[in-house]
ROKOLDREN-235797 format. One line per field, with one value per residue (C-alpha): x, y, z; residue number from 0. Coordinates in nm, 2 decimals, decimal comma, padded with zeros to 4 digits, always signed. Example, Ala and Ser with C-alpha at 12.3 -4.5 7.8 and 13.67 -1.06 7.14 Angstrom:
REM residues 2
px: +01,23; +01,37
py: -00,45; -00,11
pz: +00,78; +00,71
nr: 0; 1
This chain:
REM residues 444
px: -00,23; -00,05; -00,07; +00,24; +00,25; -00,12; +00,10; +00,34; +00,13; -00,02; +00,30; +00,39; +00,49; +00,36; +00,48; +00,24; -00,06; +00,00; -00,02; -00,33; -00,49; -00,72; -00,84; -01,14; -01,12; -01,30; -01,03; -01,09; -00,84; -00,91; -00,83; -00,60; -00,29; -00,51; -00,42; -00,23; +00,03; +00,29; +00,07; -00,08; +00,25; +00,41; +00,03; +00,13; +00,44; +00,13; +00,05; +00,04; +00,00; -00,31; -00,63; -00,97; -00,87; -01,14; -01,09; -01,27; -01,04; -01,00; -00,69; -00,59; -00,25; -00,09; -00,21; +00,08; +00,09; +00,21; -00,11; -00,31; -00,10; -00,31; -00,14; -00,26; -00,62; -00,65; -00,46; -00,73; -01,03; -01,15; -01,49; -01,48; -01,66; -01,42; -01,22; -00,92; -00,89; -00,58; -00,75; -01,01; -00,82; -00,88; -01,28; -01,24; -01,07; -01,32; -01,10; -01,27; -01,64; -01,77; -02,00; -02,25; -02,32; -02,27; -01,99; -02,17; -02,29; -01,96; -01,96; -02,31; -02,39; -02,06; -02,10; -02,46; -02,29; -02,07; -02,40; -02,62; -02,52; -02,11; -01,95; -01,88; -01,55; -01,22; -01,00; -01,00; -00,64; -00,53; -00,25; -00,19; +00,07; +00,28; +00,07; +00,08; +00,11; -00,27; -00,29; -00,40; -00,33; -00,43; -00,57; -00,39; -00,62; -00,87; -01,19; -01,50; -01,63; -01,36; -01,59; -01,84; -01,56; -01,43; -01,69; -01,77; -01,67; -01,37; -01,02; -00,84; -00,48; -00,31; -00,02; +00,23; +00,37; +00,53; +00,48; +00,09; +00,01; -00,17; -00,49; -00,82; -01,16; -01,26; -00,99; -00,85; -00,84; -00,72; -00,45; -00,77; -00,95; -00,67; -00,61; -00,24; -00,01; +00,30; +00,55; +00,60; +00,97; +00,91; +00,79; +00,61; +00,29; +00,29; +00,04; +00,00; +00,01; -00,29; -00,28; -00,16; -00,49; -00,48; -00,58; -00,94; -00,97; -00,85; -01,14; -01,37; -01,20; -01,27; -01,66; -01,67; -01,47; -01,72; -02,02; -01,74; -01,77; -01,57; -01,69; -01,83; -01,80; -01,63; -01,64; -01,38; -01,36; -01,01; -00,88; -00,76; -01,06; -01,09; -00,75; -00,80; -01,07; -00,84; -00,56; -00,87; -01,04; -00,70; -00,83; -01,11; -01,10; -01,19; -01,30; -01,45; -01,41; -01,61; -01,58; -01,57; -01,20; -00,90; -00,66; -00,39; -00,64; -00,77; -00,42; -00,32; -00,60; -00,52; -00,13; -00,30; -00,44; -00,79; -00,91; -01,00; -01,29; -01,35; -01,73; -01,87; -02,16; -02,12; -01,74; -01,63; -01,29; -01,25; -01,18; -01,38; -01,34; -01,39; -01,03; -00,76; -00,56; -00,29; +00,04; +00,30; +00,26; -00,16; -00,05; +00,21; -00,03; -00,29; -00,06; -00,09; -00,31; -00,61; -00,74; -00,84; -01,14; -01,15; -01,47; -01,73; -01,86; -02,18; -02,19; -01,96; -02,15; -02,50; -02,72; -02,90; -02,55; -02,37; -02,63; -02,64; -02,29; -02,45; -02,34; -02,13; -02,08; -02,01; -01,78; -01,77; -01,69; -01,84; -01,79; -02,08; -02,46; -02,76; -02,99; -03,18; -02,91; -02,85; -02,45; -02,28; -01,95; -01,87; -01,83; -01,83; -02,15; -02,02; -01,64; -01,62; -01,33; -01,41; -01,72; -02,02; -01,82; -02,04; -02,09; -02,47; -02,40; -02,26; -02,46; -02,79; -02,68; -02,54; -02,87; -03,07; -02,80; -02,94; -02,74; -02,56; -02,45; -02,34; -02,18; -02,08; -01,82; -01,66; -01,46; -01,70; -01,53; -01,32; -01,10; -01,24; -01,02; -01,14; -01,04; -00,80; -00,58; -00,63; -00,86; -01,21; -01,35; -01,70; -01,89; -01,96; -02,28; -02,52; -02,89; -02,97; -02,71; -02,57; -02,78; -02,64; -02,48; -02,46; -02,67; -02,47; -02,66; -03,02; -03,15; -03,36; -03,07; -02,85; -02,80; -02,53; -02,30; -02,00; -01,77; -01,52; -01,76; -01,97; -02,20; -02,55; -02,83; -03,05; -03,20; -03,57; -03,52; -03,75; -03,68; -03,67; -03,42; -03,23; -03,13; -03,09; -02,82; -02,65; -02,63; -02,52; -02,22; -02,16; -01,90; -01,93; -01,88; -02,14; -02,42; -02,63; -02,67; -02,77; -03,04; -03,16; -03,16; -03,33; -03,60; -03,66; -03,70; -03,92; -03,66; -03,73
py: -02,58; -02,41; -02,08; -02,03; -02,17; -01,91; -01,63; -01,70; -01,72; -01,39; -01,16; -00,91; -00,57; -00,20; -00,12; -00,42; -00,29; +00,01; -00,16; -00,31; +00,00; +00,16; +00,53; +00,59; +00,33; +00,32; +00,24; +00,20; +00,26; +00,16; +00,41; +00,43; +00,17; +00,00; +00,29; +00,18; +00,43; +00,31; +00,28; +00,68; +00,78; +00,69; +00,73; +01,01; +00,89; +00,79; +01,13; +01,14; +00,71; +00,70; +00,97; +01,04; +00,77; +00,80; +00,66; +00,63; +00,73; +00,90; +01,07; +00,97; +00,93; +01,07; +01,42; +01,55; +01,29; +01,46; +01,34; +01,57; +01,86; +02,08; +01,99; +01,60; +01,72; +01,52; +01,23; +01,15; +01,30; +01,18; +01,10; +01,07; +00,98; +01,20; +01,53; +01,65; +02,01; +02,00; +01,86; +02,16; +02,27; +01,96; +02,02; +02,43; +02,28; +02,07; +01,74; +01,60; +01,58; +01,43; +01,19; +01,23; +00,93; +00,80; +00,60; +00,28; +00,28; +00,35; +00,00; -00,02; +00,27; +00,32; +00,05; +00,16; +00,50; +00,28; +00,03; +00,30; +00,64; +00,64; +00,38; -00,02; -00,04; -00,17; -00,25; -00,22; -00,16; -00,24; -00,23; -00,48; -00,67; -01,01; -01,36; -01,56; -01,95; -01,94; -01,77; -01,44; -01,09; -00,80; -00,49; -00,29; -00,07; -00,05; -00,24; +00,00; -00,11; -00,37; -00,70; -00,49; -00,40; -00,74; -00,84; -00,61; -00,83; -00,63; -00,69; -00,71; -00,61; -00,61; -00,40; -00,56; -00,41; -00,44; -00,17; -00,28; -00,38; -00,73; -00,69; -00,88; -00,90; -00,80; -00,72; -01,05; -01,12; -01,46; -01,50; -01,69; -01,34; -01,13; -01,12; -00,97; -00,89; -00,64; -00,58; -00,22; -00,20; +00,17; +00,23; +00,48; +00,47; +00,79; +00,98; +01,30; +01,25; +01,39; +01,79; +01,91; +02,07; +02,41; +02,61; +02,62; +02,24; +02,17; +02,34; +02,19; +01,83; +01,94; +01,97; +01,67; +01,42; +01,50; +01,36; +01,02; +00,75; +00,43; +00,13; +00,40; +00,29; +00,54; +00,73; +00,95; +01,15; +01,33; +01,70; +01,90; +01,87; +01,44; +01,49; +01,71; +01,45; +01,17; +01,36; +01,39; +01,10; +00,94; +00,92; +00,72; +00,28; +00,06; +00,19; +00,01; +00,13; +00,08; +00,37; +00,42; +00,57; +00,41; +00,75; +00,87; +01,02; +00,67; +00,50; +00,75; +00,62; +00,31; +00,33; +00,53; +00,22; +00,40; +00,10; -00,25; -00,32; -00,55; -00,35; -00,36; -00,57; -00,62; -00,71; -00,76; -00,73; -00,62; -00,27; -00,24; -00,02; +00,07; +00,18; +00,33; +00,64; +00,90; +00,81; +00,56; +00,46; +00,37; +00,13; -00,03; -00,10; -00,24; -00,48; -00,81; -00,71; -00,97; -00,72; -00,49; -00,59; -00,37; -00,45; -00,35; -00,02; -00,10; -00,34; -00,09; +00,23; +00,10; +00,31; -00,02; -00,21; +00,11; +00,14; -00,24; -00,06; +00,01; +00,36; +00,48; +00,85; +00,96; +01,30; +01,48; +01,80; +02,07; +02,34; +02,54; +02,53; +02,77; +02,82; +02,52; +02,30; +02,20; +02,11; +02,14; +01,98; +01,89; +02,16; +02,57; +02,65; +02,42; +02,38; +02,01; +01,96; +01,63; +01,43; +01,30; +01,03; +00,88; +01,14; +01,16; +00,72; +00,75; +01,04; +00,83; +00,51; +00,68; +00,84; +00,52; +00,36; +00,28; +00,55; +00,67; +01,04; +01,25; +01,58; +01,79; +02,04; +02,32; +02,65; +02,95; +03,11; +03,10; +03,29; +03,32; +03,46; +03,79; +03,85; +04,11; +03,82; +03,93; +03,74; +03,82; +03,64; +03,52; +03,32; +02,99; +02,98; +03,14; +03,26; +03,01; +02,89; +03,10; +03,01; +02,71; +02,57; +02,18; +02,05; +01,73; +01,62; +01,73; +01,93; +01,61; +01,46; +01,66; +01,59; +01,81; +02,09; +02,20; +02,53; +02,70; +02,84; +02,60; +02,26; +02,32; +02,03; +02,01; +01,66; +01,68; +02,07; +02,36; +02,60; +02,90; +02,65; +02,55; +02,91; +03,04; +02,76; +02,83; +03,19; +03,12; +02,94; +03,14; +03,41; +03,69; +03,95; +03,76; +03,71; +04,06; +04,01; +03,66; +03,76; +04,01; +03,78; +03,50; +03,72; +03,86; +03,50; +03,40; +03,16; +03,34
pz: +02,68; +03,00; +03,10; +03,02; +02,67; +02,62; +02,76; +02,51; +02,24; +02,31; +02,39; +02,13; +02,13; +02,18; +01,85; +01,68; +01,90; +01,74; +01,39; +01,47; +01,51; +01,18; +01,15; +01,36; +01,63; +01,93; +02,24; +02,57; +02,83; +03,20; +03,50; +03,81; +03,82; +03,54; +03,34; +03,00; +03,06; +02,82; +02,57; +02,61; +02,61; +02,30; +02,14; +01,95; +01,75; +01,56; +01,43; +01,03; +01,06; +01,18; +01,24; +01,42; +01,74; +01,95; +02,33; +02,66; +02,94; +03,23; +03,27; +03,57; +03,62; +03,28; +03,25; +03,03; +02,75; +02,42; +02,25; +02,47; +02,29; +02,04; +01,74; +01,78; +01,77; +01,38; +01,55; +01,87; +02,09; +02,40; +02,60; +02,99; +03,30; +03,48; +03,41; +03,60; +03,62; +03,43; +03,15; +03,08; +02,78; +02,62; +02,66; +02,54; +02,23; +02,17; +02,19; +02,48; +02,59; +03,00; +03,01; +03,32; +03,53; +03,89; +03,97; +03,97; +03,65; +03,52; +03,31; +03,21; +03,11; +02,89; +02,76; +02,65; +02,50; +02,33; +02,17; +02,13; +02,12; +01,99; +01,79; +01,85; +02,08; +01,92; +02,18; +02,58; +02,72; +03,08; +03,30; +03,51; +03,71; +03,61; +03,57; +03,88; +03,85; +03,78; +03,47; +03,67; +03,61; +03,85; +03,76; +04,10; +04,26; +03,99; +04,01; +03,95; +03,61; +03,46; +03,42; +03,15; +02,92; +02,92; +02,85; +02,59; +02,28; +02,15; +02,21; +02,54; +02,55; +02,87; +02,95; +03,19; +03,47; +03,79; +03,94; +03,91; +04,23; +04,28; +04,50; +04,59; +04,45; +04,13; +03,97; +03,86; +03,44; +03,31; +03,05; +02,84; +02,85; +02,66; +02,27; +02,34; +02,59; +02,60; +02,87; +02,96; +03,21; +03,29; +03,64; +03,51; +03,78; +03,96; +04,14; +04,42; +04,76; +04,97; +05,00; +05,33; +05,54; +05,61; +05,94; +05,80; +05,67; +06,04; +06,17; +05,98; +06,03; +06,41; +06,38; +06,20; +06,42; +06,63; +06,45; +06,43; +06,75; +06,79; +06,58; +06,30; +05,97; +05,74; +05,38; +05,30; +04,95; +04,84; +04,90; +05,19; +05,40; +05,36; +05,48; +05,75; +05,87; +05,82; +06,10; +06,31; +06,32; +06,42; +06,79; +06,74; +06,77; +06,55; +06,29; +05,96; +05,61; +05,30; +05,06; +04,66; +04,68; +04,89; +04,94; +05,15; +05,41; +05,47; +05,47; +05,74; +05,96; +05,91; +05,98; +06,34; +06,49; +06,36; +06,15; +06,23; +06,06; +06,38; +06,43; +06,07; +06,04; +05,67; +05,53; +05,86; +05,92; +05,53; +05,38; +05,07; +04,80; +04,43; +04,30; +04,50; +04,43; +04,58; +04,70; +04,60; +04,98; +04,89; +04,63; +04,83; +05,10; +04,90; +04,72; +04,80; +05,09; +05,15; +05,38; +05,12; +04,90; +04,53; +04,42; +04,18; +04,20; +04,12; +04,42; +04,58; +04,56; +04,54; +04,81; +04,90; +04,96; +05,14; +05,35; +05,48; +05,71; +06,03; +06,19; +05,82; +05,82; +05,42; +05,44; +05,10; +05,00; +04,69; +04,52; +04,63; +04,79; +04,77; +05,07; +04,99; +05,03; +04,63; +04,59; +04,27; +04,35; +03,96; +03,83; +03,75; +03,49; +03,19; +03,28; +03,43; +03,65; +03,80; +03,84; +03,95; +04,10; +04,38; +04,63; +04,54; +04,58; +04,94; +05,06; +05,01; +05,14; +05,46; +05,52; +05,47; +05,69; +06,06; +06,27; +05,98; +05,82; +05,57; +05,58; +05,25; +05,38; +05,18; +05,29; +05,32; +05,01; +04,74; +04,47; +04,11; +03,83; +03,67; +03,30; +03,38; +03,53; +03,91; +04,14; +04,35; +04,64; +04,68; +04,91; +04,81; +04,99; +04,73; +04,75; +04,44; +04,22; +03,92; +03,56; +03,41; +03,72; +03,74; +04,07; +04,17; +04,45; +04,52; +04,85; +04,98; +05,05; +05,20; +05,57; +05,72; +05,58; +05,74; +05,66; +05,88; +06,07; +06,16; +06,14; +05,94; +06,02; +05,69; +05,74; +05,78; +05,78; +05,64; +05,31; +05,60; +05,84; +05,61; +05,43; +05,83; +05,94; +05,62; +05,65; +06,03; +05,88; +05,53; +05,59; +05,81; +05,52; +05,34; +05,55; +05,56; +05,17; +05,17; +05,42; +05,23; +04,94; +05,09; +05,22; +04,86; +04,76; +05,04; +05,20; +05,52
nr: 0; 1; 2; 3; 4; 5; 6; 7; 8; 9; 10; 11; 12; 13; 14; 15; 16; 17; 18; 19; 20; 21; 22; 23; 24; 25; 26; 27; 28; 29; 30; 31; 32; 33; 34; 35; 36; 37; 38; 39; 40; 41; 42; 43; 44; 45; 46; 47; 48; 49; 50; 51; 52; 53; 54; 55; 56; 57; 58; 59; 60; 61; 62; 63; 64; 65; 66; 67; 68; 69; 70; 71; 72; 73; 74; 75; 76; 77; 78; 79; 80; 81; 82; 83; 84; 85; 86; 87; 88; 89; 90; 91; 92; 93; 94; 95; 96; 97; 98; 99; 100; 101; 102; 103; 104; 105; 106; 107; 108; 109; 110; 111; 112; 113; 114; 115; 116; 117; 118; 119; 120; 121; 122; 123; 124; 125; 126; 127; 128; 129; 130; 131; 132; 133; 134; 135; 136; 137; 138; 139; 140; 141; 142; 143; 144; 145; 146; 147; 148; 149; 150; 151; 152; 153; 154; 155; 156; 157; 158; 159; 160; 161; 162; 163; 164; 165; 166; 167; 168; 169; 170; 171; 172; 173; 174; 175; 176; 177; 178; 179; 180; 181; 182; 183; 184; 185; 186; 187; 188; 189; 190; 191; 192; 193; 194; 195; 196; 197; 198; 199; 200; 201; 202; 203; 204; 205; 206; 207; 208; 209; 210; 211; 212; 213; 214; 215; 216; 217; 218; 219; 220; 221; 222; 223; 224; 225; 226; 227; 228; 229; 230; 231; 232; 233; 234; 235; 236; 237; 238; 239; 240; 241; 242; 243; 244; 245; 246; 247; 248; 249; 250; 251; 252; 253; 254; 255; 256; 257; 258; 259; 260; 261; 262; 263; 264; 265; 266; 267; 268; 269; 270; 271; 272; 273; 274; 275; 276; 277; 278; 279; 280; 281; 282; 283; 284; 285; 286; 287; 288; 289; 290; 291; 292; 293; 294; 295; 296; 297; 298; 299; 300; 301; 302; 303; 304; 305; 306; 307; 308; 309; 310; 311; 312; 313; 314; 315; 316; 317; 318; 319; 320; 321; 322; 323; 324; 325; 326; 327; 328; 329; 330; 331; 332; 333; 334; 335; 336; 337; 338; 339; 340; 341; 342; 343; 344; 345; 346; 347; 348; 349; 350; 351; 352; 353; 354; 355; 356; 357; 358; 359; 360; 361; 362; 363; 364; 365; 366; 367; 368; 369; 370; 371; 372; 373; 374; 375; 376; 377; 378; 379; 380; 381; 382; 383; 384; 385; 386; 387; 388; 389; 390; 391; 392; 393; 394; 395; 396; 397; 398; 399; 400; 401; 402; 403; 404; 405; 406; 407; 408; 409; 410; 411; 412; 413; 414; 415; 416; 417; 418; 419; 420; 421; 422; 423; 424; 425; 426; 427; 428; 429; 430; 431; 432; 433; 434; 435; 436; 437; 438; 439; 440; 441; 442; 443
């Protein structure tokens, strides 16, 4: 049989996946361009058809789906390896619940919660661009954890689209791997472009660039600071990058002259990345592009396969740090508002990597909402974290920490060092008090 005859014989429509679907299903939805989002979007003309839908997802590019709407609680809930922080209402309603985990074990160990701990999954969904003459489909700028859930057992649907882009790597499913296939016509992919840096992100983009040399290999997360570093970095040559997320920070380097990849001694002359998000502009660059790798982020993110980069400096950012150096970059006491991702991933294999680094930046304080609706500023350098707060990455590995007002070294460092270079770069207002806090803790 040809590809073209299989094709045919699986094509249907959205409206008969929809019929296929039976109260209390398990349904996975892949992430980035891979995200299904025709099929999210209609989802909840299905309210008073069908209940208790249950799907793994991680809203990445639809965050304003109806179904997501209170009054669809009977019709669907939601687990996820990753929470925007427009989706909190959906975990104070009880509707959605995170599951913790490092990026690289994104596919094995959901697919454990699925065997062992949830329920068997129905149906995997994915988006993905038009069959070439070889049967393929691409899942765009999603690779992280595809091959597990194909491989699951359940059914594969596959949600055409061309405004999927078609990369290299992993991402690749054959027309023989899918139970059905739909076309979707809306170009409905659309994401945010990178935040513009302020004065501060700037200054800390500054102190960086200057732990960055030609030939450095580089790891960029996403946010105003990344950014910041991205405008920075712009002056260095030949740079390589190999990073869990390919974002508009990293595109801008690239458009600079920045990147060549030319110096890497491991996927020379290749990008290599997880999944890749932001812009329009990031997925029209890494369509079709052979010099861009999406790969598994298990091989990806893995500290012993990072680290085999030479010279990779990992730049992350967090929410907050005590005065021994423990980040929690996740989240605020219980409300998640992204996720472990692979910062902890990256930060290891940089510091394993010979000649490499890690900085976890952050501004030196922020504004928290009181109850009365107005808003208070605290430092978010804090004698020991709050009770309850989530520790994303531990102080052993912590190497340097950068704020506004300057670069902390923590590698190697004592309790009393380390709680004195981060007081030196905390904020001026808050510095008396956190010395007398880490002296009543004997810090110092």
């Amino acid at each position: 049989m040809s590809y073209e005859e299989m094709y045919r014989q699986k094509m249907t429509t959205l409206d008969a996946v929809y019929g296929m679907l039976r109260d209390g299903d398990f349904i996975c939805c892949m992430t980035s361009s891979a995200e299904p989002r025709t099929f999210l979007t209609f989802l909840h003309t299905l309210k008073g058809v069908r209940r208790n839908l249950h799907f793994l997802t991680n809203f990445t590019t639809l965050k304003n789906a109806e179904a997501f709407r209170d009054e669809y609680a009977d019709l669907c809930d939601f687990v996820s390896p990753f929470f925007p922080t427009k989706r909190l209402d959906l975990q104070k309603s009880g509707r959605a619940s995170y599951i913790p985990m490092h990026l690289r074990n994104r596919g094995t160990e959901a697919v454990y919660h699925l065997k062992h701990i949830s329920q068997p999954m129905n149906y995997v969904i994915i988006a993905v661009s038009p069959m070439d003459k070889h049967g393929y489909f691409s899942s765009g700028s999603c690779a992280i954890a595809m091959r597990p859930y194909l491989e699951y057992g359940c059914k594969v649907i596959l949600e055409v689209n061309e405004s999927v882009p078609r990369t290299f790597g992993d991402t690749y499913i054959h027309v023989s791997e899918a139970d059905y296939i739909y076309n979707s016509h809306d170009n409905l992919l659309s994401y945010s472009s990178a935040p513009v840096p302020t004065d501060e992100d700037r200054n800390i983009g500054r102190m960086i660039a200057d732990l960055v040399h030609d030939g450095d290999t580089v790891q960029l997360g996403i946010g105003g600071i990344p950014s910041a570093c991205a405008i920075e970095f712009a002056q260095k040559r030949d740079l390589g990058i190999h990073t869990e997320m390919f974002n508009d920070g990293l595109l801008y380097l690239c458009k600079a002259g920045a990147v060549t990849n030319r110096k890497k001694n491991f996927f020379k002359n290749k990008t290599v990345t997880s999944f890749s998000s932001g812009s329009k502009e990031v997925l029209d660059y890494v369509d079709d592009n052979p010099g861009i790798l999406h790969l598994d982020a298990k091989f990806v993110n893995h500290p012993a396969v990072f680290s085999q980069n030479d010279n990779i400096i990992s730049v992350n950012t967090t929410l907050g740090i005590d005065l021994m150096g423990q980040c929690s970059s996740e989240a605020i006491l219980t409300e998640q508002l992204s996720g472990t991702g692979g910062q902890t991933e990256t930060i290891l294999g940089a510091k394993e990597s010979k000649g490499g680094r890690s900085v976890i930046a952050l501004h030196s304080t922020r504004n928290i909402k009181q109850p009365d609706g107005s808003t208070k500023r605290i430092s978010t350098i804090y004698p020991v974290h709050p009770e309850g707060t989530v520790i994303s990455l531990a102080r052993n590995d912590v190497d340097f920490v950068c704020t506004e007002y300057g670069m902390a070294a923590l590698r190697g460092a004592t309790l009393k060092e380390r709680a004195r270079a981060l007081i030196n770069i905390a904020h001026p207002d808050y510095r008396a008090e956190l010395e007398e806090a880490a002296k009543r803790l004997w810090l110092i």
